[in-house]
Residue frames as a rotation matrix with the C-alpha (Angstrom) as fourth column:
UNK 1
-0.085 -0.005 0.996 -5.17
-0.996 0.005 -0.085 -64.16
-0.004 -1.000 -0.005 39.05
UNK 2
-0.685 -0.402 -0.607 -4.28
-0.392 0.906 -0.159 -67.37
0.614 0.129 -0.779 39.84
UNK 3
0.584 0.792 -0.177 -7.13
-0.228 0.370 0.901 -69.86
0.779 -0.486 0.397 42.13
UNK 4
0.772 -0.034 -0.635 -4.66
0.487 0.674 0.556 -71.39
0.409 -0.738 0.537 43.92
UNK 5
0.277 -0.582 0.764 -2.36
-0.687 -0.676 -0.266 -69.93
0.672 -0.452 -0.587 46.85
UNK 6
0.474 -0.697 -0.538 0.84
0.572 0.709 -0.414 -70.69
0.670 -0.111 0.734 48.17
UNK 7
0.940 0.290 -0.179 1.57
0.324 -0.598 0.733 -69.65
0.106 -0.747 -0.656 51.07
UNK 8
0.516 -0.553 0.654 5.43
-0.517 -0.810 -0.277 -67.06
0.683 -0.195 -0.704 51.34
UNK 9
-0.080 -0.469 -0.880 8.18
0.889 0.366 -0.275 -68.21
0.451 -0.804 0.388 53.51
UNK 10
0.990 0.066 0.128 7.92
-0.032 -0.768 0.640 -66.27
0.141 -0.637 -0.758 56.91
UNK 11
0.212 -0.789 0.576 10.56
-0.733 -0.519 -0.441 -63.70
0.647 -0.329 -0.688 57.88
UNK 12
0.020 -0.488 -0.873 12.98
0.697 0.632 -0.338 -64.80
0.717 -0.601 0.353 60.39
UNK 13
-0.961 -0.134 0.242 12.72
-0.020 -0.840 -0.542 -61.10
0.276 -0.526 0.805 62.16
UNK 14
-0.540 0.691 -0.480 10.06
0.816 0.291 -0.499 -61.72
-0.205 -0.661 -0.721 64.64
UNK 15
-0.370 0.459 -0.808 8.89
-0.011 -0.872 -0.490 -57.69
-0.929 -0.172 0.327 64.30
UNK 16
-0.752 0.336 -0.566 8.25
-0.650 -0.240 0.721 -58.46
0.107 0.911 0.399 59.91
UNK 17
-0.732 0.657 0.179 5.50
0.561 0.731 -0.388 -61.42
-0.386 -0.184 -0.904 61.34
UNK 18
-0.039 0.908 -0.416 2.63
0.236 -0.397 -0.887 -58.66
-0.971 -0.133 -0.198 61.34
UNK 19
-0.069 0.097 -0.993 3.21
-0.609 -0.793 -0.035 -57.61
-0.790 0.602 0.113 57.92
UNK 20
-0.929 -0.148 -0.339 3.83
-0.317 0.793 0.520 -61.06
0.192 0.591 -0.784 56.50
UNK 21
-0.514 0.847 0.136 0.60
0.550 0.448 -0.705 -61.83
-0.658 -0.288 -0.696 58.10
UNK 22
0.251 0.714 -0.654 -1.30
-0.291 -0.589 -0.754 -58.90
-0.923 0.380 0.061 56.45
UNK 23
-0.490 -0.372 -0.788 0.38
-0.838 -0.048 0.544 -59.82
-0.241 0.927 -0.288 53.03
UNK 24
-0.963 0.022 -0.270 -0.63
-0.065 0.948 0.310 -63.30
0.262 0.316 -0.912 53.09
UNK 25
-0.571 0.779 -0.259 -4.03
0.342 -0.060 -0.938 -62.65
-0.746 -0.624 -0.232 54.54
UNK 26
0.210 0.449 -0.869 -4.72
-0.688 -0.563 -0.457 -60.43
-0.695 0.694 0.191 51.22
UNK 27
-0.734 -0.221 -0.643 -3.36
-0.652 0.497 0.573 -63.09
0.193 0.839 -0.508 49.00
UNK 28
-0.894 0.439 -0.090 -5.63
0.434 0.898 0.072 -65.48
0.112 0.025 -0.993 50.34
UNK 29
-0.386 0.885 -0.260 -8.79
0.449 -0.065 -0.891 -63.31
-0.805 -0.461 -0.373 50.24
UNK 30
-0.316 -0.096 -0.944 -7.97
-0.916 -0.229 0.330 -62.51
-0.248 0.969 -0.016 46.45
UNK 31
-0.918 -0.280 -0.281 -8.12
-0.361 0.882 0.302 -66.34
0.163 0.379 -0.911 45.90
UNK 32
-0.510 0.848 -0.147 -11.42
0.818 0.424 -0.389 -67.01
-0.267 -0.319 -0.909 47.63
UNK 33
-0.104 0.623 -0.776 -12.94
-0.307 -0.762 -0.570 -63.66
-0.946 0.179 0.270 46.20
UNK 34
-0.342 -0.119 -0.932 -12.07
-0.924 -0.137 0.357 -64.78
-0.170 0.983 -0.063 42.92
UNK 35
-0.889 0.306 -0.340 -13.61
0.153 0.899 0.410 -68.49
0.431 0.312 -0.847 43.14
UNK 36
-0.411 0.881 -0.235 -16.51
0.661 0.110 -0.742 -66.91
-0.628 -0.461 -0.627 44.89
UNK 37
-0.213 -0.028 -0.977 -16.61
-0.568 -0.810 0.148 -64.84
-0.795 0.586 0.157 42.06
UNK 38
0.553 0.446 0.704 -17.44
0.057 0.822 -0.567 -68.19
-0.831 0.354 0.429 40.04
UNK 39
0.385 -0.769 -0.511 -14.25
-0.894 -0.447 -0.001 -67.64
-0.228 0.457 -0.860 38.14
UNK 40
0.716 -0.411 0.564 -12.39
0.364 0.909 0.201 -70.73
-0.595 0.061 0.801 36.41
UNK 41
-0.299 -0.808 -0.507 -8.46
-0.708 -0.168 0.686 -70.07
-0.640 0.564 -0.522 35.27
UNK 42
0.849 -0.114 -0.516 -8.37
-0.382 0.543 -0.748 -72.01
0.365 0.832 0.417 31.25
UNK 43
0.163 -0.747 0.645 -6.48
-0.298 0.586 0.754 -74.96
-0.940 -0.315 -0.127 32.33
UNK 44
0.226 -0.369 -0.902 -4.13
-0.968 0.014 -0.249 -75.95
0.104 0.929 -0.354 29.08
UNK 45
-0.784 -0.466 -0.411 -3.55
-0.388 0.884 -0.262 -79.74
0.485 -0.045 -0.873 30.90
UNK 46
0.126 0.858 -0.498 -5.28
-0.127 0.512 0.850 -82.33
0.984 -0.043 0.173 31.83
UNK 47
0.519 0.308 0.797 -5.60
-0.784 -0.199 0.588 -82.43
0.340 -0.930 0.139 35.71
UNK 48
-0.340 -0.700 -0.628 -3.39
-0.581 0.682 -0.445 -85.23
0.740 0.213 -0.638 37.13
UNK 49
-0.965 0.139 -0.224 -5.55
0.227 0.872 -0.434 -86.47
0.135 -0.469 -0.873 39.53
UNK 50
-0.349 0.912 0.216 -9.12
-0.586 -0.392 0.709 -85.30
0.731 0.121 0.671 38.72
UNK 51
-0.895 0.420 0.151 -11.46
0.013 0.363 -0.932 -86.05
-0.447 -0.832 -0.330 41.63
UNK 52
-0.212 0.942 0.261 -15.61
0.968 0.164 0.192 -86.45
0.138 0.293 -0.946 40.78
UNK 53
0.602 0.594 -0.534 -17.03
0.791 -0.534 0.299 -83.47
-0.107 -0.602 -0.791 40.86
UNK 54
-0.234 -0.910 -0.343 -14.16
0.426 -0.413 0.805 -81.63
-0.874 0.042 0.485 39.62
UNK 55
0.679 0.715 0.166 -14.77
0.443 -0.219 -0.870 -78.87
-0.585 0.664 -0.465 37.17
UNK 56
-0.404 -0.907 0.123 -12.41
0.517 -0.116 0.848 -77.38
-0.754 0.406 0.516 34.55
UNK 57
0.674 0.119 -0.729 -12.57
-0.515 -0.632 -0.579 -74.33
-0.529 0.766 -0.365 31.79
UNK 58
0.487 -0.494 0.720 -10.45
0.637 0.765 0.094 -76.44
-0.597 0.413 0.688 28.93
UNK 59
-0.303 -0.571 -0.763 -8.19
-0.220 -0.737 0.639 -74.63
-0.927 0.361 0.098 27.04
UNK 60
0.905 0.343 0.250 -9.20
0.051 0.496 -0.867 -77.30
-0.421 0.798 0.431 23.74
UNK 61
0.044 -0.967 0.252 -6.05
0.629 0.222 0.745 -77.71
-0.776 0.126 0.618 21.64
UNK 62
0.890 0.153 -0.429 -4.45
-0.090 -0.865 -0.494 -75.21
-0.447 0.479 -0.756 19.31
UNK 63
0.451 -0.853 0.262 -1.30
0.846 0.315 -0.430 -74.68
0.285 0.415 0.864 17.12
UNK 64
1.000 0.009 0.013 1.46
0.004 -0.955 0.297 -72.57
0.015 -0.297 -0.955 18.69
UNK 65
0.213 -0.967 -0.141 4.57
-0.740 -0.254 0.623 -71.84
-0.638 -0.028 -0.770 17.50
UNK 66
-0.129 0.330 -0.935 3.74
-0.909 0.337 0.245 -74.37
0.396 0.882 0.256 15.27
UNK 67
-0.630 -0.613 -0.477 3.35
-0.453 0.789 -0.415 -76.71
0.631 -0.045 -0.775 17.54
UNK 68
-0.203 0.848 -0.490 0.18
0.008 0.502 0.865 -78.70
0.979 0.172 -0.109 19.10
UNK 69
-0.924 -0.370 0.093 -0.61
-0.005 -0.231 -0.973 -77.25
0.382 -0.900 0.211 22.42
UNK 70
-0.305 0.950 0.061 -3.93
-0.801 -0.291 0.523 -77.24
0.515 0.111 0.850 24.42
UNK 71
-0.875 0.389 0.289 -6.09
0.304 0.905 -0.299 -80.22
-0.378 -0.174 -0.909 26.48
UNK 72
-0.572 0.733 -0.367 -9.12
-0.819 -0.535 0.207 -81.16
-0.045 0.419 0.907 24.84
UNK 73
-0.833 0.033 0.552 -11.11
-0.187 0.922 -0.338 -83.89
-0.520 -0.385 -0.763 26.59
UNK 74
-0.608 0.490 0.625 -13.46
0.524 0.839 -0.148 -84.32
-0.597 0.237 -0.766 23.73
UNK 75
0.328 0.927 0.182 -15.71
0.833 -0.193 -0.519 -81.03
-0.446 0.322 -0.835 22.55
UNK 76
0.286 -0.250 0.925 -13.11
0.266 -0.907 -0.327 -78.12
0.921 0.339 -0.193 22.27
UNK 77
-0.911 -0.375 0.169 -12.79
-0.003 -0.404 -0.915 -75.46
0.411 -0.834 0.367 24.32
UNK 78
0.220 0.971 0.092 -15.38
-0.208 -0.045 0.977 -75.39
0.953 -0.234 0.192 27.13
UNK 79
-0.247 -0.042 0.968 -16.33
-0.957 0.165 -0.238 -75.94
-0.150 -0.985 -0.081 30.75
UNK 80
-0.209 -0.053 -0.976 -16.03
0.065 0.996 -0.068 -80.37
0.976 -0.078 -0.205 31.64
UNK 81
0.420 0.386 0.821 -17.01
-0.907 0.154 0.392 -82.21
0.025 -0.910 0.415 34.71
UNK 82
-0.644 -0.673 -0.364 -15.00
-0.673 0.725 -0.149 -85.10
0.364 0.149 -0.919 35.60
UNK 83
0.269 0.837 0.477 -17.02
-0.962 0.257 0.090 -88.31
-0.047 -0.483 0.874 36.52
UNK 84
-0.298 -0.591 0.750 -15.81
-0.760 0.622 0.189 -91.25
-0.578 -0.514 -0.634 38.54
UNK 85
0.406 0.388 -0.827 -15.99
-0.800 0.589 -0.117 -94.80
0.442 0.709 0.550 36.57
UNK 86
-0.182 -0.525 0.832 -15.45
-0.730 0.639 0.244 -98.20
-0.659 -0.563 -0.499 38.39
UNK 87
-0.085 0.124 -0.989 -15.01
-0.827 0.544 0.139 -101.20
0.555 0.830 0.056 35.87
UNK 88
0.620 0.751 0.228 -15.63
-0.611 0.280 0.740 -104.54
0.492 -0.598 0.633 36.73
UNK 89
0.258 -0.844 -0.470 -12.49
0.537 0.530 -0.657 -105.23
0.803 -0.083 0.590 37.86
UNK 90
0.460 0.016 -0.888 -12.27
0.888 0.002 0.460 -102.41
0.010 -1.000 -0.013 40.01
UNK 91
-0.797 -0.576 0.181 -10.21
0.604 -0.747 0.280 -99.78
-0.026 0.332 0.943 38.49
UNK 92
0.527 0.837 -0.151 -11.56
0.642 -0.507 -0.575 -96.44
-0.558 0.206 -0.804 38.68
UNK 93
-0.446 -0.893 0.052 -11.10
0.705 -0.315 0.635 -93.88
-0.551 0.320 0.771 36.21
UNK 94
-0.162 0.614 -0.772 -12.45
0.158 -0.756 -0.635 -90.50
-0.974 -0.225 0.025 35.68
UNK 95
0.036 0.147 0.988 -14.10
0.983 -0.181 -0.008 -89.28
0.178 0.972 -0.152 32.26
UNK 96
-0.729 0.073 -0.681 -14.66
0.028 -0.990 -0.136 -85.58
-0.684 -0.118 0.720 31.39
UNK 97
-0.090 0.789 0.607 -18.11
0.964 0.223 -0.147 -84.58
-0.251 0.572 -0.781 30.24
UNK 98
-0.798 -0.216 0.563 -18.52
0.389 -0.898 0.207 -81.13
0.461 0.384 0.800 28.38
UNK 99
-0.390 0.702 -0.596 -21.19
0.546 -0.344 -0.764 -78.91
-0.741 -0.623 -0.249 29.94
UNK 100
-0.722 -0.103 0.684 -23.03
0.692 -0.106 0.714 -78.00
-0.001 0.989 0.148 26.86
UNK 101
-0.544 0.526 -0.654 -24.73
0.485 -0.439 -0.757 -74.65
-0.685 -0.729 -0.016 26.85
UNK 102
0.069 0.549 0.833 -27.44
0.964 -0.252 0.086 -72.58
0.257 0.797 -0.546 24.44
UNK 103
-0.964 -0.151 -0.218 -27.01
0.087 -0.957 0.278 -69.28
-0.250 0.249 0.935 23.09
């Protein structure tokens, strides 16, 4: 199950509305069951505009097909937190901090 939902082009036959409505109504109460459900999809890239506060399940990097695949912002796999940086110039630019946990 995917987090994020896209919403279906709607019929053009005014009478399929009610069903397109009920379809898309369940897709979007899968999506919010599943993130209230404190679910995180393993993201294999690196976010392209990470926001503070942004969390992420990392995939870490691996060899597939022989070939170097995976995002790993620093520890492996794991759960990161992105956190805003402003230099003194002004530029901001987000880090990712692992969320390191005990077994």
């Amino acid at each position: 199950m995917s987090l994020k939902y896209t919403p279906t082009s709607p019929p053009s036959n005014p009478e399929d509305l009610p069903a397109y409505l009920s379809r898309e109504f369940q897709r979007m109460s899968e999506v919010i069951n599943t993130i209230s459900e404190g679910h995180l999809d393993v993201v294999h890239v690196e976010p392209p505009r990470p926001r503070e506060g942004d969390i992420r399940f990392a995939s870490g990097t691996y060899t597939y097909n022989g070939q170097t695949a995976g995002w790993n912002p620093g520890n492996g796999k794991g759960l990161y937190y992105a956190e805003k940086h402003v230099d003194n110039q002004g530029v901001e630019t987000h880090h990712w901090h692992h969320i390191n946990h005990t077994n």
